[in-house]
C-alpha positions in Angstrom: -29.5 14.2 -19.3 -26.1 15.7 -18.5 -22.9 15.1 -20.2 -20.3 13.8 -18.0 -16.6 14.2 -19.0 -15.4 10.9 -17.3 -18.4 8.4 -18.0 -19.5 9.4 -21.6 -15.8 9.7 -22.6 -15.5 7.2 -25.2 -11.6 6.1 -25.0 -10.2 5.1 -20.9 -8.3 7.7 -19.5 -4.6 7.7 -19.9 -3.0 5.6 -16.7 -0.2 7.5 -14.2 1.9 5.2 -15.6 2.4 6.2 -19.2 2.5 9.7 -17.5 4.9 8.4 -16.0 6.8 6.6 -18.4 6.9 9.9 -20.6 8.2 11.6 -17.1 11.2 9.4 -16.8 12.1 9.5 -20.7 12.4 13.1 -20.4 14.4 13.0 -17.4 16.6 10.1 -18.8 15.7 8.0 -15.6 15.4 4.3 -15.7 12.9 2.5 -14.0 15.4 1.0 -11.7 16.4 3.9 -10.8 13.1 5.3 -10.1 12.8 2.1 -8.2 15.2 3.0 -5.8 14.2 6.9 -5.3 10.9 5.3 -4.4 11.7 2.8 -2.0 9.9 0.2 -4.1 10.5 -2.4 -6.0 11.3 -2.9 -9.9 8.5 -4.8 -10.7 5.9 -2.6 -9.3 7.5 0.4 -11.2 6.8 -1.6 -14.3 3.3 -3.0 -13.4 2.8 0.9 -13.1 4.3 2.1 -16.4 2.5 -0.6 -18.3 -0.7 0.0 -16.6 -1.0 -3.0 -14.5 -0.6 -1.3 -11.4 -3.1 1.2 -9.9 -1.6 4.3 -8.1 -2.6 3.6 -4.2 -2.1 6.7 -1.5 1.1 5.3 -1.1 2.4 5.1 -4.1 0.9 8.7 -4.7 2.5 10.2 -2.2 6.2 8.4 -2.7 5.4 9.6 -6.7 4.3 12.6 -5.6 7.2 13.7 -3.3 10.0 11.9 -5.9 8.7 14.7 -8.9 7.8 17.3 -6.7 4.5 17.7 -8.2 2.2 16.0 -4.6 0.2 13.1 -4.1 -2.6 15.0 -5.6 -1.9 14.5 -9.2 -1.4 11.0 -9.0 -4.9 10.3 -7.3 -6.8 12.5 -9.6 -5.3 10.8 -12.8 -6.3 7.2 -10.9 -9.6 8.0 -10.1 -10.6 8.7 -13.2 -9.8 5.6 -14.9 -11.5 3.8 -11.6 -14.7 5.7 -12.2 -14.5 5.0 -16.0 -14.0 1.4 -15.6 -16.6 1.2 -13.0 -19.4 3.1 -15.0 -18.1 0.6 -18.7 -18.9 -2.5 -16.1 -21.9 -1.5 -13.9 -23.5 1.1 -16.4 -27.0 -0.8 -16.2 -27.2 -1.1 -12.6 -26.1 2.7 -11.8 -28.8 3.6 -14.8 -31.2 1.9 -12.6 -30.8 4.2 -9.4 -32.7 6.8 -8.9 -31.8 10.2 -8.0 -33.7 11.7 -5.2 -32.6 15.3 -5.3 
């Protein structure tokens, strides 16, 4: 059996949004403020820092383009924790199929 780095991990990944909570510190920007640069509203911004919000295509690319880092980053760092979650809740049904190749 091989070790995978997402599914065996023991802890979730860290969300975008404490990424991005640690992003914003450093740059001394508020979340309103982010907000704005975004062209979204306050409350998502903190749904996202604190983890509530997942980071959609939009939101990766508005992130993306805002810290000049892409769409890219933001996706990757999202579908890890979707892949962890999914394998905690469904582990037993995805040990059940078989692989054919």
């Amino acid at each position: 059996m091989r070790y995978n780095l997402i599914e065996d991990r023991p802890e979730r990944p860290v969300h975008p949004g404490e990424v991005i909570a640690d992003i914003l510190d450093d740059l001394e920007i508020t979340q309103t403020q982010f907000a704005k640069i975004l062209g979204i509203s306050e409350q998502t911004v903190n749904e996202i820092i604190l983890g509530q919000q997942p980071i959609t295509v939009d939101l990766a690319i508005r992130i993306g383009k805002a810290l000049g880092n892409g769409h890219q980053l933001w996706l990757n760092l999202q579908q890890k924790i979707d892949v962890w979650d999914a394998w905690k809740i469904n582990q037993k049904e995805y040990d059940k199929v078989l692989t054919v190749v």
